[in-house]
C-alpha positions in Angstrom: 0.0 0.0 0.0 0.8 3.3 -0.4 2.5 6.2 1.8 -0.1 8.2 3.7 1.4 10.9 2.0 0.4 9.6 -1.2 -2.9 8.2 -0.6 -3.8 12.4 0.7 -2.8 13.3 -2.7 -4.8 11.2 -4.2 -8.1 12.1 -2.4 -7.1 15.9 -2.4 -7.4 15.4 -6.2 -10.1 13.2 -6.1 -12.2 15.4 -4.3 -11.2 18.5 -5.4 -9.1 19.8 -2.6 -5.9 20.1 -4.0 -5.6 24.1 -2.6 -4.1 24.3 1.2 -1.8 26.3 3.1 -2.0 27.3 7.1 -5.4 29.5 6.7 -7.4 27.8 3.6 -8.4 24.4 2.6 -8.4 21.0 4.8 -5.3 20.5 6.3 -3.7 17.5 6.4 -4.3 16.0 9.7 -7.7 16.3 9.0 -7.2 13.2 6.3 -4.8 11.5 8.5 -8.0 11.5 10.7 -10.8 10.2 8.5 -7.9 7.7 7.0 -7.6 5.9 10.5 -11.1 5.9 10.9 -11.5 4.0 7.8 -9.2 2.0 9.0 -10.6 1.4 12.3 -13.9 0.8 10.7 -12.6 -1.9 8.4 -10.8 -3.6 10.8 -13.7 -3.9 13.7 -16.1 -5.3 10.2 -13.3 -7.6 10.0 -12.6 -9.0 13.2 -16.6 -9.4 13.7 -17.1 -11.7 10.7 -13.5 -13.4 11.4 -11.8 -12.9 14.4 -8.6 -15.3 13.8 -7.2 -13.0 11.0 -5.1 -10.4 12.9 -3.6 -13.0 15.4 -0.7 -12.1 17.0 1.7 -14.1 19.4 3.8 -12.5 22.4 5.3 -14.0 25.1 5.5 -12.4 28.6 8.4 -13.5 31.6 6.7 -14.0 34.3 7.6 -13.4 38.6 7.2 -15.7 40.9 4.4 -14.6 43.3 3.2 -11.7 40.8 -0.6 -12.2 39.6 -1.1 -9.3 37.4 0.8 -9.2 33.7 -0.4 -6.0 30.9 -1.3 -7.6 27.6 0.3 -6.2 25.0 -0.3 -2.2 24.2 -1.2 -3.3 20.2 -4.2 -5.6 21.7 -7.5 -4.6 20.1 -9.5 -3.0 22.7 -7.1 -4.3 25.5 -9.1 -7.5 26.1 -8.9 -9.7 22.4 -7.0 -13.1 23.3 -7.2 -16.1 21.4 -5.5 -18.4 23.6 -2.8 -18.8 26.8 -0.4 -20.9 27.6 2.3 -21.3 30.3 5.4 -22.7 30.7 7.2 -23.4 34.4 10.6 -23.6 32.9 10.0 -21.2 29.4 10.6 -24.1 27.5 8.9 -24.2 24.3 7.8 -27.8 25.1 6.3 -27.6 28.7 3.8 -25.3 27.6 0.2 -26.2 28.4 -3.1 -23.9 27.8 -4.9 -22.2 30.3 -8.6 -21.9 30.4 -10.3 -18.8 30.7 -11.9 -18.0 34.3 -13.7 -15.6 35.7 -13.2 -13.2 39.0 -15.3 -15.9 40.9 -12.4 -17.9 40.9 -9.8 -16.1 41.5 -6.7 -17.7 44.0 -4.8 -14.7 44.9 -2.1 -15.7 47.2 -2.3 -19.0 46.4 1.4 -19.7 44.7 1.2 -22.8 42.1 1.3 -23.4 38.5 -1.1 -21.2 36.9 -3.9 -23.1 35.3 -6.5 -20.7 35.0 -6.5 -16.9 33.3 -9.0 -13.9 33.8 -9.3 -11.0 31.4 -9.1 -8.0 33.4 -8.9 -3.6 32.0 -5.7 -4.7 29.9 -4.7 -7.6 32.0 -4.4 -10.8 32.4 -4.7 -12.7 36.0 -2.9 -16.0 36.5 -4.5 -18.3 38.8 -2.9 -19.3 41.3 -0.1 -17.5 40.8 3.3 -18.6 39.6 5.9 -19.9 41.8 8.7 -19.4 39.4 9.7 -17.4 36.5 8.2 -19.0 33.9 6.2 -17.4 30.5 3.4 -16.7 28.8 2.7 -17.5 25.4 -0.5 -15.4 24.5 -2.4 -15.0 21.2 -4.1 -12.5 21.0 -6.3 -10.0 18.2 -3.6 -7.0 17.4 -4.8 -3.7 16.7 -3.6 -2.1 13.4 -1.0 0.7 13.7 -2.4 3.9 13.6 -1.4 5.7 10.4 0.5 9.0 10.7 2.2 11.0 8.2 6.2 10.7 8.0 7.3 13.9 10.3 11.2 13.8 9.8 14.2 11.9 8.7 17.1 10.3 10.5 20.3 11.8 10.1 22.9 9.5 11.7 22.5 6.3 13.0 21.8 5.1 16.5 22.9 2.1 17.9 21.4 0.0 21.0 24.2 0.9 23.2 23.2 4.8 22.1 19.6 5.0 23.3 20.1 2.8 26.3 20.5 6.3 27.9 18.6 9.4 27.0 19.7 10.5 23.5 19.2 13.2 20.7 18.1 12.1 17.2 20.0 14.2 14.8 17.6 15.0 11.8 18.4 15.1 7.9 16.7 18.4 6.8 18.8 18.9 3.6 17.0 16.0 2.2 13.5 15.9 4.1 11.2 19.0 5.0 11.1 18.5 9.5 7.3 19.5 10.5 9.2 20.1 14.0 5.4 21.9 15.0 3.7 18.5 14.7 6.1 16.6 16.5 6.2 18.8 19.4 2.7 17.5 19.7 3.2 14.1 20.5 5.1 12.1 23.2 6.2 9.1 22.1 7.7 8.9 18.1 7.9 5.9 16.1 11.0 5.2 13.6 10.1 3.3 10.5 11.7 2.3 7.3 10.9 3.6 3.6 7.9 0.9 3.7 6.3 1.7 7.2 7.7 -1.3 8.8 8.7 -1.2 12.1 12.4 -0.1 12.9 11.7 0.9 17.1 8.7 1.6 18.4 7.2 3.8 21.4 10.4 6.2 22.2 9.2 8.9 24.7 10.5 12.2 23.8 11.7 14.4 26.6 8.7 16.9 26.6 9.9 18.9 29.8 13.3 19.8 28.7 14.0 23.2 27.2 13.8 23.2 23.5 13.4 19.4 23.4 12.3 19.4 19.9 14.5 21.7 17.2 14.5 21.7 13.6 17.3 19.6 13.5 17.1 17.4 16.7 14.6 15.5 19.3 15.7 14.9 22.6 14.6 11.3 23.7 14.3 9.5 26.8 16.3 6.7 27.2 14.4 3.6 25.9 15.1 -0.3 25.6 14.2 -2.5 22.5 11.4 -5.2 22.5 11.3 -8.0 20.5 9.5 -6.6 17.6 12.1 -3.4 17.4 15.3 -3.5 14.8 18.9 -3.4 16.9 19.6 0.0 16.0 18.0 3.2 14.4 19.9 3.7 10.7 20.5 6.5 9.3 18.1 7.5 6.6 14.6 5.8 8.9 11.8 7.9 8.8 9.7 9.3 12.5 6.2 9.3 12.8 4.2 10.7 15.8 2.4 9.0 18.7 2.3 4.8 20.3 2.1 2.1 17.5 1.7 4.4 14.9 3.7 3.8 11.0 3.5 5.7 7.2 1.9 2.4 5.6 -1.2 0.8 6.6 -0.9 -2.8 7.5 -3.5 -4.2 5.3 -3.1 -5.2 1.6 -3.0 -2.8 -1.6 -6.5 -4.6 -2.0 -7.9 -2.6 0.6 -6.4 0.5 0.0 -9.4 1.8 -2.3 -11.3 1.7 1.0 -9.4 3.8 2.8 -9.6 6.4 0.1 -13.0 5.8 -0.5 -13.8 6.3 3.1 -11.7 9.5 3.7 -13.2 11.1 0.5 -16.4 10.6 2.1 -15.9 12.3 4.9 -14.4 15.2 3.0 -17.5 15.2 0.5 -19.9 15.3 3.3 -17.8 17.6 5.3 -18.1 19.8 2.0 -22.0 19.1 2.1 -21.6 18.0 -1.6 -24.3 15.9 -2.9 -22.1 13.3 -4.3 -21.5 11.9 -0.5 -24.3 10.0 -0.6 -24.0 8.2 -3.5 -20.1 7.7 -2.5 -21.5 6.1 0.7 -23.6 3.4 -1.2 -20.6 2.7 -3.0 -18.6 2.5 0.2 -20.8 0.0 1.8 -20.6 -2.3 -0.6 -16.9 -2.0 -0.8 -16.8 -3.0 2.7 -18.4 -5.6 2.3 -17.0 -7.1 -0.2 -13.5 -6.7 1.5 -14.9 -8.6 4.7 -16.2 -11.7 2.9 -12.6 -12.2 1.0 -10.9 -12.1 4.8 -12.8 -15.4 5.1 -10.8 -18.3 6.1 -11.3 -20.6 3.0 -9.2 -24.2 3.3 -10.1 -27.2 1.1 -8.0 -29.2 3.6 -9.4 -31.7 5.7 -10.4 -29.5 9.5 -10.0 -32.1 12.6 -12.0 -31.7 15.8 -9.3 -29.8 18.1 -7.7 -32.0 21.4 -8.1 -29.5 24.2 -6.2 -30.9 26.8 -6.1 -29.3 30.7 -2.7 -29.6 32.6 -5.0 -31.4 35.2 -5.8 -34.2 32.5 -2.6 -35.1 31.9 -0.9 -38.3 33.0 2.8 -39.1 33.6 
């Protein structure tokens, strides 16, 4: 799919908005808006007709004695798990599944291998609670990355030793035009490559220091790579603003003619043009057509799942 960037062109000249500055026409972040709406929109249809398509796997360490553990931050609507499993020793081959609970049967303070879970405001609870440190294998329904407009571009490169302290990302503005305003906005930044994938994700940018963000720097707070982040930050990587947030929507070019049929939408009916409702007929069925070809269509033979309990097992 194409740049956010790009896809504003296109529905500025689809819709007849191609004039803007600071004090006439739609501004940009207005798009970026109605663009992760659409996206938003999509990915709810989605997830309602087939939940099992934007699975995601994660694995959590675990403390002995400690209940609580924070899904991850990308989890649609902080509650969306497919399954949990646990592992005394973290190998990959002592992990068993968990069954779902509820509050009812919670064992706090009871230390033993965990063979219940309970979904809880972004959390899971293990019960009882671990006795060693062990992990969780989770999957779970990720939320898209929000889409954002590319803000700046990386100068020199950073390596893991450089951020493991707070640090100042040095910006190439001979070769990209900084929007310094817009990032001053935000606090956390995102650095992805020329294709929107992720490169490191969630750096918190030191907000309360004078003069934090310059035309030619950002002053970061020290931060320490996940699994899903790159080793370093190379030179030539591209910043976006706000959490979980990238240049290039995550779904396929097929769907990209949604996106811009949505955000043109908006901006018709936002222009009170009469061409918005027959746009929206034309959206609706565009949706839905996208939704059905997300169906999970196998000829291969599908066996009755074995769902064994920890309890059931025998040595």
């Amino acid at each position: 799919m194409r740049s956010v960037t790009r896809l504003i062109e296109q529905i500025r000249r689809q819709t007849e908005n191609d004039e803007v500055s600071d004090f006439v026409g739609i501004q940009d972040e207005e798009f970026i808006q109605y663009l992760n709406d659409a996206q938003y929109n999509l990915q709810a249809q989605i997830v309602h007709q087939h939940p099992r398509v934007f699975i995601e796997e994660a694995i959590i360490q675990t403390v002995s004695g400690q209940e609580r553990y924070d899904l991850p931050s990308n989890c649609f609507l902080g509650n969306k798990v497919h399954n949990v499993e646990y592992s005394a020793s973290g190998n990959d081959d002592d992990y068993y599944t968990l069954s779902q609970t509820t509050m009812k049967s919670r064992a706090s303070g009871v230390d033993a291998d965990p063979s219940q879970y309970i979904r809880v405001a972004g959390q899971i609870l293990l019960t009882p609670q671990p006795t060693s440190g062990g992990k969780i294998r989770i999957n779970y329904v990720k939320r898209l990355r929000e889409l954002d407009k590319r803000k700046a571009k990386v100068l020199t490169a950073l390596s893991e030793t450089d951020i493991s302290s707070d640090f100042t990302i040095t910006l190439d503005n001979a070769n990209f035009g900084t929007n310094a305003d817009d990032i001053a906005l935000h606090d956390y930044i995102c650095i992805v490559d020329k294709e929107g994938r992720n490169v490191v994700k969630n750096i918190e940018i030191d907000v309360d220091a004078a003069d934090s963000i310059l035309s030619s720097q950002i002053k970061c707070k020290a931060h320490t790579l996940d699994a899903e982040d790159m080793s370093s930050i190379p030179a030539g990587s591209y910043i976006v603003g706000g959490k979980d947030t990238t240049s290039h929507s995550e779904l396929g070019i097929e769907v990209e003619r949604y996106l811009i049929a949505y955000c043109a939408w908006k901006i018709l009916k936002r222009d009170s043009s009469v061409d918005s409702n027959e746009a929206l007929q034309e959206l609706t069925l565009m949706a839905q057509e996208i939704v059905k070809s997300y169906a999970l269509i196998t000829d291969d033979i599908q066996l009755i799942p074995d769902i064994n309990s920890r309890d059931d097992w025998s040595i």
